[in-house]
C-alpha positions as CSV (number, residue, x, y, z in Angstrom):
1,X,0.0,0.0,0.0
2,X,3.1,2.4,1.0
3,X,4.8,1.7,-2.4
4,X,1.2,2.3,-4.5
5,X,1.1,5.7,-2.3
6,X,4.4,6.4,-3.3
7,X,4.4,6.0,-6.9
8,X,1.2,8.2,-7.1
9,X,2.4,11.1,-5.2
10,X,5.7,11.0,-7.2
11,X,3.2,10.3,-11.2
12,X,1.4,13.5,-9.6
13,X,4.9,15.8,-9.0
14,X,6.1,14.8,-12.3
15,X,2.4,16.1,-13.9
16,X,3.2,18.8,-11.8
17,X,6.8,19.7,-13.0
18,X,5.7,18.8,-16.4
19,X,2.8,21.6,-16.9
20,X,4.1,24.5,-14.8
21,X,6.5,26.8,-16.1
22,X,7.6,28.0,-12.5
23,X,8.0,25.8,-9.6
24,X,7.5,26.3,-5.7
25,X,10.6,24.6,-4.9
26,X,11.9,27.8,-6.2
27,X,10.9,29.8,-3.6
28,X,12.1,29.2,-0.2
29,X,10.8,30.6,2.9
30,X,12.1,31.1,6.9
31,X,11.0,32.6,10.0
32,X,13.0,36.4,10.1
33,X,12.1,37.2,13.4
34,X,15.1,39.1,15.4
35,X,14.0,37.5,18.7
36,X,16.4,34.1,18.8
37,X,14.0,31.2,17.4
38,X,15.3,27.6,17.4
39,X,15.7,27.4,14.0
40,X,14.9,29.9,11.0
41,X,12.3,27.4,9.0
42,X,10.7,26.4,11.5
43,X,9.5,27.6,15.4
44,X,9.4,25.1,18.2
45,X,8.9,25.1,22.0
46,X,8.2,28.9,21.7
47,X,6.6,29.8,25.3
48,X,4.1,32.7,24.6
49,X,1.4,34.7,27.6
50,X,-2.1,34.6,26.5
51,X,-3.6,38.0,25.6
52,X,-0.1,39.1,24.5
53,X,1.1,39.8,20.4
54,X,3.6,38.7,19.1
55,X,5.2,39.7,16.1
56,X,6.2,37.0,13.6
57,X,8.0,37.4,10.2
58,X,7.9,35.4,7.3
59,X,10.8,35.8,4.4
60,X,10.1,34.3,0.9
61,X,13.0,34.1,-1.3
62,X,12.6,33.8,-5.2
63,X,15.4,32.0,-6.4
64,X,14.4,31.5,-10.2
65,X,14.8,34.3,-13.4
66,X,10.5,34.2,-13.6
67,X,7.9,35.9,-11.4
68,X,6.2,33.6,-9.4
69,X,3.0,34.0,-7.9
70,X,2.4,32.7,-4.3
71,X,-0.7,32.4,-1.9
72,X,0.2,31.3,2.0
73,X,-2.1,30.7,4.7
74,X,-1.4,29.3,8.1
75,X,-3.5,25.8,8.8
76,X,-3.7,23.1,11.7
77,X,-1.3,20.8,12.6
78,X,-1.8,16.6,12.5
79,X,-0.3,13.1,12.8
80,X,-0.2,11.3,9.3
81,X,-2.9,8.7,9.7
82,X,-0.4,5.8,9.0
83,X,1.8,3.6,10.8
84,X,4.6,5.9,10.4
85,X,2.2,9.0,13.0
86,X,5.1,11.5,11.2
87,X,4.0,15.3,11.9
88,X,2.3,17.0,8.6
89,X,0.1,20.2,7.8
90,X,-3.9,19.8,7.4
91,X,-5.8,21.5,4.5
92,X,-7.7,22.6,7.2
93,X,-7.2,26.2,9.3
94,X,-10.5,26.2,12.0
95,X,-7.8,26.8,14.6
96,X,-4.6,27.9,14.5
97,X,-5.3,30.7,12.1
98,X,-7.6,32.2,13.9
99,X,-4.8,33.2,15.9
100,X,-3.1,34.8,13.1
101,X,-2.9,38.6,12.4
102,X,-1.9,39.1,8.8
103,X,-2.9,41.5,5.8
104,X,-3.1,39.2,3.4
105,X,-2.0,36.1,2.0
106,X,-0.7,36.6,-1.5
107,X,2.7,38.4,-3.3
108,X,4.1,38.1,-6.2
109,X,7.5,37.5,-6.6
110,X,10.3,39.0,-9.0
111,X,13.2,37.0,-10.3
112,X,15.5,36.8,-7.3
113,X,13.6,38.8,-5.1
114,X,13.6,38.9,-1.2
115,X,9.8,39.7,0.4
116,X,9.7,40.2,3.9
117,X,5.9,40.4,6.0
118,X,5.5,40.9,9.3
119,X,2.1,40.0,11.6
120,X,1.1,39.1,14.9
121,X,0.3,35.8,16.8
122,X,-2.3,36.9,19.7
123,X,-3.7,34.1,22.1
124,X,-7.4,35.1,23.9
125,X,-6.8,35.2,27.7
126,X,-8.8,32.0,28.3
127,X,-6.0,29.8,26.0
128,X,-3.6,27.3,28.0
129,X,-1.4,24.9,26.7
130,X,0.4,23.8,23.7
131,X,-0.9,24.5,20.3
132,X,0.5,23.4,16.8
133,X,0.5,24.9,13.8
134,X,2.0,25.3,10.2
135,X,2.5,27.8,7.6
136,X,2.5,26.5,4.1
137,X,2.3,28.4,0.2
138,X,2.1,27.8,-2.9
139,X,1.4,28.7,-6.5
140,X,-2.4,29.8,-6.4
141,X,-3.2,28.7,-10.1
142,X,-5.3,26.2,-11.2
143,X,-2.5,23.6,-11.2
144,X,-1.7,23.7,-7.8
145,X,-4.1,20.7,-7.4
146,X,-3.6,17.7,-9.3
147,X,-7.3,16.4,-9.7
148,X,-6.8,12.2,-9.8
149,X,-9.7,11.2,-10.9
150,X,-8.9,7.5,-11.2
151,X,-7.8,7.9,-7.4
152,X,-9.3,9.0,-4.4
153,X,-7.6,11.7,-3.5
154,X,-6.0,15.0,-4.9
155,X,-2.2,15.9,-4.7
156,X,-1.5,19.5,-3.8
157,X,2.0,20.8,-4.5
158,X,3.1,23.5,-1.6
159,X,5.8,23.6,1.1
160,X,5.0,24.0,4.8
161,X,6.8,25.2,8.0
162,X,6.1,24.0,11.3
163,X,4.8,26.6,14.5
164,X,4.7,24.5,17.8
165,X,3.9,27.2,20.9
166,X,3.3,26.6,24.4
167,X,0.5,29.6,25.7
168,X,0.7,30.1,29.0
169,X,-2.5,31.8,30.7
170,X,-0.8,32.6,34.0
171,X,3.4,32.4,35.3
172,X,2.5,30.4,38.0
173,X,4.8,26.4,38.0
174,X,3.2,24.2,40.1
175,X,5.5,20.7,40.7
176,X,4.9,19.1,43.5
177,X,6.4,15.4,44.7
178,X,4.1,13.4,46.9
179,X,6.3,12.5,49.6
180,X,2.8,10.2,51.3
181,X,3.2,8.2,48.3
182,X,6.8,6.6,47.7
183,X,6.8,2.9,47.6
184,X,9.4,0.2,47.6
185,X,9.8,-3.1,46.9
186,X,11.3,-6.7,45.9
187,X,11.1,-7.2,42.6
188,X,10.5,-11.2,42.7
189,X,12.0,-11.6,39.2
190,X,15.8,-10.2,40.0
191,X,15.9,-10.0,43.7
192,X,16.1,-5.9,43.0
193,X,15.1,-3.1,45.4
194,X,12.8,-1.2,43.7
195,X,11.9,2.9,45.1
196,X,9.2,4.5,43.0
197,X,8.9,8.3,43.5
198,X,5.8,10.7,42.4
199,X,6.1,14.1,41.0
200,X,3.1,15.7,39.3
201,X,3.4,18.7,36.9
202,X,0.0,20.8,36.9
203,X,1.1,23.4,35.0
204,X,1.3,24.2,30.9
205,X,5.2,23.9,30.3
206,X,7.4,20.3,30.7
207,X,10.1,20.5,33.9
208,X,13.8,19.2,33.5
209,X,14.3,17.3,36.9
210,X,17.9,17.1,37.9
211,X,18.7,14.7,40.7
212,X,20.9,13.0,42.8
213,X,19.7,9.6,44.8
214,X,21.6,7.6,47.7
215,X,21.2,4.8,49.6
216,X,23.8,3.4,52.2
217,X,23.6,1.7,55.3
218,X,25.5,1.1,58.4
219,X,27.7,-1.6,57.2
220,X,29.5,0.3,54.5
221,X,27.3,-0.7,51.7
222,X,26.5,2.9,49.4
223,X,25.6,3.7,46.3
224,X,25.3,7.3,44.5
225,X,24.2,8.8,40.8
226,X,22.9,11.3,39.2
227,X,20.6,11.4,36.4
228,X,17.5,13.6,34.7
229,X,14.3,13.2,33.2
230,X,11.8,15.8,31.8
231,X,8.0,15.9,33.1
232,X,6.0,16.6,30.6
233,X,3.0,19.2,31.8
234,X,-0.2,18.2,33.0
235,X,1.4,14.7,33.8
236,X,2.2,12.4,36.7
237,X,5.7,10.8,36.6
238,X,7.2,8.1,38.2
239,X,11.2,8.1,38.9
240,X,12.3,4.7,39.6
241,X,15.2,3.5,41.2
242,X,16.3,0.2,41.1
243,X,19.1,-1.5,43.1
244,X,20.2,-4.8,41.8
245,X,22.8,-6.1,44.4
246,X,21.3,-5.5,47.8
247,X,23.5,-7.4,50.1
248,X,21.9,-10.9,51.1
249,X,21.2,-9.8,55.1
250,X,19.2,-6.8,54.0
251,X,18.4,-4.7,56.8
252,X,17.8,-0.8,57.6
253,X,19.1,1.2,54.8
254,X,19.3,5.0,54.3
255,X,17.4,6.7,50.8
256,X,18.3,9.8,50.4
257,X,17.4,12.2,47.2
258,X,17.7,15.6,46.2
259,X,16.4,17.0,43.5
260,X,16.0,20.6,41.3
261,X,14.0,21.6,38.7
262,X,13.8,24.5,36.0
263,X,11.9,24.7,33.2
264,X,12.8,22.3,30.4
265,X,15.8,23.9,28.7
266,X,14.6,22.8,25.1
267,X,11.9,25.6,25.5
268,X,12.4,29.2,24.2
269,X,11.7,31.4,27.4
270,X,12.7,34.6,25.8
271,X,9.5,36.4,27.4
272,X,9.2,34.4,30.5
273,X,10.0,36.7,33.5
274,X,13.1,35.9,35.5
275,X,11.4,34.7,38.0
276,X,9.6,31.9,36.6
277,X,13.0,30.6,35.4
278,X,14.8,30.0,39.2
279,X,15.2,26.4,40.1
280,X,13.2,24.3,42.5
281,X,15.2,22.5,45.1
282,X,13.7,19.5,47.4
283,X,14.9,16.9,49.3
284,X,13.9,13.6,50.8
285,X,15.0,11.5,53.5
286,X,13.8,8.0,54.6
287,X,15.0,5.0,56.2
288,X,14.0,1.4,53.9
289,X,13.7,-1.9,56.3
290,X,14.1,-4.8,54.1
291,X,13.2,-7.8,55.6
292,X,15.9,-10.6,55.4
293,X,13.5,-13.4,54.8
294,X,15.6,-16.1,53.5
295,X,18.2,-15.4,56.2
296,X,15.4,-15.7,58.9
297,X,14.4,-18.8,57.1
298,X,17.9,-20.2,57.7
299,X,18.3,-19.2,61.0
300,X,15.0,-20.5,62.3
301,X,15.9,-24.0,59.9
302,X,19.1,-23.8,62.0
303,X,17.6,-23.8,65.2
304,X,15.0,-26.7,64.4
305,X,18.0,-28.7,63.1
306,X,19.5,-28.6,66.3
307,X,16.4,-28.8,67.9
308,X,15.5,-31.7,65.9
309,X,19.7,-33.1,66.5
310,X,19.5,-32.9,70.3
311,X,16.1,-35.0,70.6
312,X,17.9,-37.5,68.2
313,X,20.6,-37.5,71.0
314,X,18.5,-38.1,73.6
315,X,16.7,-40.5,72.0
316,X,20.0,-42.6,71.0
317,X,21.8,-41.7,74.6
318,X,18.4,-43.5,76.7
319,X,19.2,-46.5,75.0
């Protein structure tokens, strides 16, 4: 099915290529923003305040020796309804664009020319969380669609950039770690001591978690390491730890973990106050008993062995 999809997109470029005189690969096109985006065709983990514009700046680039005509718009973002669930632009725009600030949605480019246009992205006060968008163009003429009537679907030739925003409706993080609900355990498959810790994120943006776990006991046994892991928002999270070579005896062991948080350092906070940006420190402190059940089980076997020995002896010794 992939390969028939394939050969049909690629029979509908070459009509494409065949019938137009200009072609949209000739025009290239990148976010010009001066604010520092993560990339120039393309913005990503962009943290914006609800009720706030933003100004955002397109740059089309003709690089061919013919005028060429170009209609953009900015439409919804989806997941490609395929095995593959790749990222990809709908024809649709219900939401994102409304969104959008923008003049128009057409220019005509001359031979080597350099447009600029600059709009405004403005969330309404009542928006929270992440929203994905794209902004695509392409040659408004009638060509621009490839009607396949033998097929069931139409091929449309344009090139698309991808917006991905976080809108916050209020600077307020909110991580918390449920110290009433860390749990330990056995694992009866490895013999491993397992320590499960909770942290929930009830806030719009994903926290990078930096932290530093030990556990030791009176005997000399101690282990230490460091690690991270990102929470994404509006989730629950568990951090496991898992100690594979707990001595035999077991016993009372010490846990100890310290932890700090910021905001997840893949995000753009260029207009997130300073203060929303300070780190989170916590710590946690807890003694683990671990039963030593196959040592009792010896020790009590022991004792009925010799129990079991010195009535044998008595027995033998009357006679």
């Amino acid at each position: 099915m992939k390969k028939i999809f394939s050969l049909i997109l690629l029979f509908g470029l070459f009509v494409w290529f065949s019938i137009a005189g200009t072609s949209i690969w000739d025009v290239s096109m990148s976010f010009c923003n001066t604010i520092d985006w993560n990339s120039g065709n393309k913005i990503i983990n962009f943290v914006a305040q609800a009720g706030q514009p933003y100004e955002i700046c397109i740059e089309l680039r003709n690089s061919s020796l013919e005028k060429i005509p170009i209609s953009f718009s900015f439409v919804d973002w989806e997941i490609t309804n395929d095995s593959l669930r790749n990222k990809a632009c709908s024809n649709q725009w219900n939401v994102f664009a409304q969104y959008v600030d923008f003049e128009s949605d057409f220019v005509e480019l001359e031979p080597w020319e350099v447009f600029q246009k600059t709009g405004s992205l403005v969330f309404p006060l009542w928006y929270s969380g992440e929203i994905n968008g794209c902004f695509v163009y392409m040659i408004p003429d009638n060509k621009k669609k490839l009607e396949q009537w033998w097929s069931f679907f139409d091929v449309v030739v344009r090139r698309a950039n991808f917006i991905d925003w976080y809108v916050v409706g209020d600077f307020k993080r909110n991580i918390e770690f449920n110290d009433f609900l860390v749990d330990y355990y056995i694992d009866k498959k490895d013999g491993s001591l397992v320590v499960n810790l909770k942290f929930n994120n009830w806030w719009v943006l994903p926290e990078y978690l930096q932290y530093t776990w030990r556990l030791s006991n009176i005997l000399g046994y101690e282990r230490f390491f460091t690690s991270s892991k990102v929470i994404d928002y509006w989730t629950s999270s568990l951090v496991e730890f898992r100690f594979a070579d707990i001595p035999f005896y077991k016993g009372v062991y010490n846990f100890f973990f310290q932890w700090s948080s910021v905001l997840d350092t893949r995000l753009d906070l260029s207009y997130v106050p300073e203060k929303y940006k300070q780190k989170i420190d916590f710590s946690y402190d807890k003694n683990i008993v671990i039963v030593p059940w196959i040592l009792i089980f010896w020790v009590l076997w022991f004792f009925v062995a010799l129990f079991a020995l010195r009535w044998i002896l008595k027995v033998v010794l009357r006679r």
